[in-house]
C-alpha positions in Angstrom: 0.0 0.0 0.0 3.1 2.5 -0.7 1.9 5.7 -1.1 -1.6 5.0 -1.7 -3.5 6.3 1.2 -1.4 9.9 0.6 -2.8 10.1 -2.6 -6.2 9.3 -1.5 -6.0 11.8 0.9 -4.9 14.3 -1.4 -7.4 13.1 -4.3 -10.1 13.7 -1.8 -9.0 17.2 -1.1 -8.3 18.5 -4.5 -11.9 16.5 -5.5 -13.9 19.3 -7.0 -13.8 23.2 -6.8 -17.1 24.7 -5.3 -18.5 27.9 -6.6 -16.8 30.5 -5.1 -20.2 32.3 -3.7 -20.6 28.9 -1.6 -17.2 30.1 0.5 -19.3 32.7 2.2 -20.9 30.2 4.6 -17.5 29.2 6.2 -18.2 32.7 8.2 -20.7 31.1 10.5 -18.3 28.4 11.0 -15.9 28.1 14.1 -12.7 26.5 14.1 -13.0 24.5 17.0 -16.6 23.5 17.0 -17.4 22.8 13.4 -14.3 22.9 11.4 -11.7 20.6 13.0 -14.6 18.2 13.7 -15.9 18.3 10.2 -12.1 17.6 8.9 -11.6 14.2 11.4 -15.2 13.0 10.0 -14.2 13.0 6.7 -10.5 11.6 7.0 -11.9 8.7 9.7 -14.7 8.1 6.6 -11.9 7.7 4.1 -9.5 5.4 6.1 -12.4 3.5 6.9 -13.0 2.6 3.7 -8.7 2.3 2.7 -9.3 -0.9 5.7 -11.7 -2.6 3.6 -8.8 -3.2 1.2 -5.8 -2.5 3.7 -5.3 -3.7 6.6 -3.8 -1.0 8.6 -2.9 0.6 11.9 -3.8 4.6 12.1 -5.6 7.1 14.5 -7.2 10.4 13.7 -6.6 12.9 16.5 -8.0 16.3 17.3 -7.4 19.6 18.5 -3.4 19.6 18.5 -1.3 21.5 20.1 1.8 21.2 17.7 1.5 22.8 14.8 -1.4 21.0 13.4 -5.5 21.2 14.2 -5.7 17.6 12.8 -3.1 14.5 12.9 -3.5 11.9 10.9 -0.7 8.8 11.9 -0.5 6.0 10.3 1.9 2.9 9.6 3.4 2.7 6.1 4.9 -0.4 5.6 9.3 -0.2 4.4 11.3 -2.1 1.9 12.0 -4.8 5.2 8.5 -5.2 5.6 8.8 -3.7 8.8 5.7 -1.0 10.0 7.4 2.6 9.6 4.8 5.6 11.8 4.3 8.1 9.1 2.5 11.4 10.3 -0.1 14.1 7.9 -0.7 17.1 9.1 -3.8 19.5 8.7 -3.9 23.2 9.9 -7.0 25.0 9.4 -7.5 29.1 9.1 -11.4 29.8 9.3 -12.9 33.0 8.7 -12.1 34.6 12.1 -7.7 33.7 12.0 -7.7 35.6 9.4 -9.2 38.3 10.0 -5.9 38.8 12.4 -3.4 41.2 11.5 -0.6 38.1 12.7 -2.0 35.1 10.1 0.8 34.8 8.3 3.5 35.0 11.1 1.0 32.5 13.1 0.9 30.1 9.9 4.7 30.4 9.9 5.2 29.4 13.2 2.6 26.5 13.2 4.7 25.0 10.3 7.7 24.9 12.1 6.5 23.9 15.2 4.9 20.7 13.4 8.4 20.4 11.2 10.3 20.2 14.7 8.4 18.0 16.6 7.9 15.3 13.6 10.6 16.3 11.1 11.4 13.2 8.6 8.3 11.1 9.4 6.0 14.4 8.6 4.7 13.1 5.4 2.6 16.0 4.3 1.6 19.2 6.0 -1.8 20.8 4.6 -2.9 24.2 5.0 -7.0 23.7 4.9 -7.9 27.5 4.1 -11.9 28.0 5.4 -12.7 31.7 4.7 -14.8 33.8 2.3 -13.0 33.8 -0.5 -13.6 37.4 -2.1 -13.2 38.7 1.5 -9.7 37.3 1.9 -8.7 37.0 -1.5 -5.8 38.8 -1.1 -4.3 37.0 2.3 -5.3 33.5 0.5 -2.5 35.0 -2.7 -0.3 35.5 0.4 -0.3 32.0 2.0 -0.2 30.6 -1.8 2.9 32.3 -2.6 5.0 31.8 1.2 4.2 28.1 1.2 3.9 27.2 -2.5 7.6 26.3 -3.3 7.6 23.9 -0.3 6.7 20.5 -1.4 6.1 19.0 1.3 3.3 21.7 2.3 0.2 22.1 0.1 -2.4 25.0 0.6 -6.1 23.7 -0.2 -8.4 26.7 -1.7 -11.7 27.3 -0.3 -13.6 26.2 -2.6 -12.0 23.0 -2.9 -12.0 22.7 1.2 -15.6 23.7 0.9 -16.5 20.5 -1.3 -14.2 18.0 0.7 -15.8 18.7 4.1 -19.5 18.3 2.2 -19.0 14.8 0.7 -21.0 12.6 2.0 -19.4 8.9 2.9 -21.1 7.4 0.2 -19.3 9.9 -2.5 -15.8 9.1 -0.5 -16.2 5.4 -0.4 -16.5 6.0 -4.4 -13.8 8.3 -4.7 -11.5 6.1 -2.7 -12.4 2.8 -4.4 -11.3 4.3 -7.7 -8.0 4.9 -6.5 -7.6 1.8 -5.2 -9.1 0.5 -8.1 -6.9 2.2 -11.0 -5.4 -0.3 -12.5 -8.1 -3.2 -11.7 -8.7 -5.4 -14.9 -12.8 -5.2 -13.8 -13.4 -1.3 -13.4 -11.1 -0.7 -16.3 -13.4 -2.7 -18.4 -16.3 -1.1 -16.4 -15.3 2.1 -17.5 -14.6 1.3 -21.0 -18.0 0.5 -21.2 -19.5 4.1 -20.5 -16.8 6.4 -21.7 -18.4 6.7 -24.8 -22.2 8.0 -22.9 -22.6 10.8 -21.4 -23.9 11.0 -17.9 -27.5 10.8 -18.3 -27.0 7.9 -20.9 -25.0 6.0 -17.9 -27.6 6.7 -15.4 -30.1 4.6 -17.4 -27.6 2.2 -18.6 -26.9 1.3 -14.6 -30.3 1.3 -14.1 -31.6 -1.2 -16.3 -28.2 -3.6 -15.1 -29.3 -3.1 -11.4 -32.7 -4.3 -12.5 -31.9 -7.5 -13.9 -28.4 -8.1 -11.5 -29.9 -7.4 -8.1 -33.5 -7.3 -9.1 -33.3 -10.5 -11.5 -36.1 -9.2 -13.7 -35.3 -10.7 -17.3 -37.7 -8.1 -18.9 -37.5 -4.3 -17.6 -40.2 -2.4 -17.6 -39.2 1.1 -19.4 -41.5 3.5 -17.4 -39.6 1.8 -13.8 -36.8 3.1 -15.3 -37.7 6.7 -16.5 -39.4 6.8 -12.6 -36.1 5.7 -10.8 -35.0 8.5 -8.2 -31.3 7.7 -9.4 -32.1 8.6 -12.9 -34.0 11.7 -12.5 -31.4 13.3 -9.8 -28.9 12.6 -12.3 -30.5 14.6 -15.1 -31.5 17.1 -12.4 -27.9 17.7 -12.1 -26.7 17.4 -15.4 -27.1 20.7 -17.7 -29.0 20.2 -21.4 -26.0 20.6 -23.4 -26.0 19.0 -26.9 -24.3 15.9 -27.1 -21.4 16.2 -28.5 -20.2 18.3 -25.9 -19.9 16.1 -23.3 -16.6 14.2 -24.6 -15.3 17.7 -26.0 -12.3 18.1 -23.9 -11.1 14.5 -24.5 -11.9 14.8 -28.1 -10.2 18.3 -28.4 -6.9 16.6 -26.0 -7.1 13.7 -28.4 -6.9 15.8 -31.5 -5.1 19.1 -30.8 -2.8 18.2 -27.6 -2.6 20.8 -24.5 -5.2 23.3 -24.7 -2.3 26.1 -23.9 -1.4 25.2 -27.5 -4.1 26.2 -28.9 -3.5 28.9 -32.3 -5.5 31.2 -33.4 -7.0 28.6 -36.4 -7.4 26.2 -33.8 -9.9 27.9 -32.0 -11.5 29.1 -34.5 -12.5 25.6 -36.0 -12.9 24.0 -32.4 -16.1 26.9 -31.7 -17.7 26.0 -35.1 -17.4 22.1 -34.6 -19.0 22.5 -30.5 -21.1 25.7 -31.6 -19.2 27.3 -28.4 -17.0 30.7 -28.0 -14.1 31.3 -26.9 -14.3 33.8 -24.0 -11.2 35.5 -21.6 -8.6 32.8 -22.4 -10.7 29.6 -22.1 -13.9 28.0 -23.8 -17.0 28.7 -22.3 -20.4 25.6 -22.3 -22.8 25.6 -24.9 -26.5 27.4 -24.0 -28.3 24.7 -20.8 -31.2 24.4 -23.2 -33.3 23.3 -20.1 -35.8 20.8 -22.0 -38.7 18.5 -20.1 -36.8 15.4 -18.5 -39.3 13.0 -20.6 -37.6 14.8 -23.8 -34.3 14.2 -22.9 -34.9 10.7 -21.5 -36.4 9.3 -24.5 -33.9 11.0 -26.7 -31.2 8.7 -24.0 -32.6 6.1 -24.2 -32.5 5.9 -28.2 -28.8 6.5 -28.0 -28.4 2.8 -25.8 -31.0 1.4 -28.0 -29.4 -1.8 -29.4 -26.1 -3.0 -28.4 -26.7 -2.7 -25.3 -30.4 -3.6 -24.8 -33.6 -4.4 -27.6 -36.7 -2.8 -26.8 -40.0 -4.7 -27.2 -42.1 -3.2 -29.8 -45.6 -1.5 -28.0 -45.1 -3.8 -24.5 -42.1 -0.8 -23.6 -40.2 -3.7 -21.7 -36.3 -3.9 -22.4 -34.7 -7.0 -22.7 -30.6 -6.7 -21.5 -27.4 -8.0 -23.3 -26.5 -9.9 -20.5 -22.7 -10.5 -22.0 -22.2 -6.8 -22.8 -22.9 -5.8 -18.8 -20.9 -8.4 -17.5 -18.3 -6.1 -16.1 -20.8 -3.4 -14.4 -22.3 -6.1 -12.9 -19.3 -6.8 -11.5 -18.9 -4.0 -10.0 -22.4 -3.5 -8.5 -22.1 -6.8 -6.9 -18.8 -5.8 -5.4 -20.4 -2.6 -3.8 -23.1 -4.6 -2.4 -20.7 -7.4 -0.6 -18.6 -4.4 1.0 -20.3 -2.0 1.2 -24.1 -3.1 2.1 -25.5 -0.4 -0.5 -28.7 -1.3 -2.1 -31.0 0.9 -4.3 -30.4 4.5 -5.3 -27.5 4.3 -3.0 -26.2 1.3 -4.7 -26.6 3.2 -8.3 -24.6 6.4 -7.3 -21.7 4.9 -5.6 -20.8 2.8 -9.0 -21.9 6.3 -11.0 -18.9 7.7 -8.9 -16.6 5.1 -8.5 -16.4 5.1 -12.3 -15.5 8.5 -12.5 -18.4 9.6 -14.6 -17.8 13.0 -14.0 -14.2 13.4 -13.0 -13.2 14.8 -16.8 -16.3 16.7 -17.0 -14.7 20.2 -16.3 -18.4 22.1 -16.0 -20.2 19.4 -13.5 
């Protein structure tokens, strides 16, 4: 397990950026009774589910008194095989610390204070920032640029602090399982299957495989599916954009490289092919054309149509390819064993832990 639970833990905290406007609520939050808290909860959730594949020895503590708000400890196994204690540490600034005229020379100090007392066992030390982050724009450029070059000392944005203490264990279990899962022959096949969907096609696509895995119905009724909670959150969530969008950035990687490499030419013909504009250095969505959810699902549904399922003519019952789901199946079957989801539950933990919307920059 080299390495693998620091870049879980960093995976997790670098998950997804929040918008900015949702940083204001970290005012009415206190650094001792919600935000240390909030921070052990999540990293206990995550190591929880590392022990379901690892078996390892590590404690969570709070409120520290040596540089760090959090401390995570845990044994990392050497070349001998022998248990080496490996320490990451977490400092938090909420709204309030900085708001002082000291935080930086108080941040400075905490560092050092958790370099002494743990020097070469200090794996990582993070710097959680929890503010408002138009109000402290400028001290957040200030804490970016002291501790930047120091690589063993990464500074978490608000907004991306903001979504790591709101996942919910469900989301984590899924994030952490795909790390763990990288290079697993099963999810890599699982994943091939619905890179070429987009997310409201996989919705449905996991729907009708829970049916007849877990459900064992041979024949799905098409209305069960179009009335599934699952299905209709997951369009809730996912903008109207025209298909072709959703695989733009890996088609435009594919095709034209780095987008800093983009040329004049290139951009041109990139707007007409996606119908989008180019807009203060960067590529801005397509128009959320906001259509009825019974438009879009039936227009979804046609796109599976055939290899994946045959629908019977007037009856609306689908009938699965039971070869071509082999490897979801898998994977739903897996969840279910260790992790005791069932349901809706069941549906978005494999939506997640496949990464549906991990290259999906506007989700």
């Amino acid at each position: 397990m080299n390495g693998q639970l620091p870049k879980l833990i960093d995976e997790l905290l670098r998950y997804r950026e929040s918008p900015v406007k949702d940083t204001r609520l970290f005012r009415k939050l206190r650094h001792n009774d919600h935000l240390c808290p909030a921070v052990e909860g999540q990293l206990n959730q995550a190591i929880d589910c590392f022990t379901k594949f690892h078996n390892i020895a590590y404690d969570v503590q709070g409120i520290n008194d040596r540089g760090t708000d959090v401390l995570l400890r845990y044994d990392e196994e050497t070349e001998s095989g022998e248990p080496s204690q490996r320490y990451i540490a977490f400092q938090i600034k909420s709204f309030d610390d900085l708001n002082s005229k000291n935080y930086l020379r108080e941040l400075k100090a905490q560092r050092f204070e958790a370099q002494t007392e743990f020097g070469g066992i200090l794996e990582h030390y993070y710097i959680l920032v929890c503010t408002d982050k138009l109000v402290h724009e400028n001290r957040i450029r200030q804490i970016k640029k002291t501790f930047g070059p120091l690589g063993d000392v990464t500074v978490i944005d608000p907004a991306y602090t903001w979504t790591f203490i709101h996942l919910n264990p469900l989301r984590i279990n899924a994030v952490v399982d795909s790390i763990l899962r990288e290079d697993d022959f099963v999810y890599k096949e699982a994943r091939k299957m619905v890179e070429s969907f987009t997310p409201t096609e996989i919705s449905i696509l996991l729907s009708i495989v829970y049916e007849q895995t877990v459900k064992q119905s041979s024949v799905i009724n098409m209305e069960a599916i179009q009335e599934r909670y699952f299905v209709k959150e997951t369009f809730r969530k996912t903008p109207d954009y025209p298909r072709k969008y959703f695989f733009f950035s890996q088609e435009v990687s594919e095709f034209y490289g780095d987008f800093e490499d983009l040329d004049q030419e290139d951009i041109k013909d990139i707007q007409r092919a996606y119908g989008i504009k180019w807009v203060n250095g960067k590529f801005e969505p397509p128009k959320n054309r906001k259509r009825d959810f019974s438009i879009r699902f039936s227009e979804d549904f046609d796109a599976l149509d055939g290899e994946l399922f045959s629908i019977h003519a007037g009856a609306g019952e689908i009938e699965l390819n039971s070869e071509y789901a082999l490897p979801i199946k898998a994977v739903l079957l897996d969840a279910m064993v260790r992790y005791g989801y069932h349901d809706d539950n069941l549906l978005e933990y494999v939506f997640n832990a496949l990464g549906v919307y991990d290259t999906i920059t506007w989700i």
